[in-house]
C-alpha positions as CSV (number, residue, x, y, z in Angstrom):
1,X,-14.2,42.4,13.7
2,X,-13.3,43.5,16.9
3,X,-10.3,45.9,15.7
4,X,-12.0,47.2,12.8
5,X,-14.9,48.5,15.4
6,X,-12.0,49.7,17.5
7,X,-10.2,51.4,14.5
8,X,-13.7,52.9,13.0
9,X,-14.6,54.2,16.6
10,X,-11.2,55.6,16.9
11,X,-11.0,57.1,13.6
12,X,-14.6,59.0,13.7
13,X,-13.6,60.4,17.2
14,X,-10.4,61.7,16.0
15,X,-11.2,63.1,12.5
16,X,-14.6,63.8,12.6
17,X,-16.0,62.4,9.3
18,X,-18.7,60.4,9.3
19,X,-19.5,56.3,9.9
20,X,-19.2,55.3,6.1
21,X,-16.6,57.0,5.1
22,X,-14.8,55.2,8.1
23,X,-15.7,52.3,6.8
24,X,-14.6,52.8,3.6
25,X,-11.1,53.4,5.2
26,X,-10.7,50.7,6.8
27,X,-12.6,48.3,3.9
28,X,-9.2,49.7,2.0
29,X,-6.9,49.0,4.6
30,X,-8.1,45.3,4.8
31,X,-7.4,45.5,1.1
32,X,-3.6,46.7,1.6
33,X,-3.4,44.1,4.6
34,X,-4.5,41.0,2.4
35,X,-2.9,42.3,-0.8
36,X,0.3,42.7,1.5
37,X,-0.1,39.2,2.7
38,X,-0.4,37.5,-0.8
39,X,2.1,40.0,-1.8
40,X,4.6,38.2,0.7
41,X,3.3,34.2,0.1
42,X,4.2,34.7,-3.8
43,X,7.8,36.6,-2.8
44,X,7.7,33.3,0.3
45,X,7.3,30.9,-2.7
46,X,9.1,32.2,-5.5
47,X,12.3,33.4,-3.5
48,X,12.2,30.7,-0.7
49,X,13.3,28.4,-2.9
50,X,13.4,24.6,-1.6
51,X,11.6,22.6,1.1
52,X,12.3,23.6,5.2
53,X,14.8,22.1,7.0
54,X,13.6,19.4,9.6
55,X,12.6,20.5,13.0
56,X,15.7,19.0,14.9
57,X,13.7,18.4,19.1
């Protein structure tokens, strides 16, 4: 919550639109960051093919 309030306060001081629209924005980019994320699990999972190796200590 922190970074979005960073990235909303940053992004209204620099381009002058207004709170909501800011907020929009960055609702969208959390969209693109978790669809990103699941995007990379499936290609983890599908591509990754077996189990790990052991952690050798």
């Amino acid at each position: 919550m922190g970074w979005d309030a960073l990235f909303i306060g940053f992004f209204v001081a620099t381009t002058g639109v207004g709170v909501a629209e800011a907020v929009l924005v960055m609702a969208m980019v959390r969209l693109q960051q978790l669809l990103l994320m699941g995007l990379g699990a499936v290609a983890l999972t599908t591509l990754g093919g077996g189990e790990a190796a052991p952690l050798k200590v």
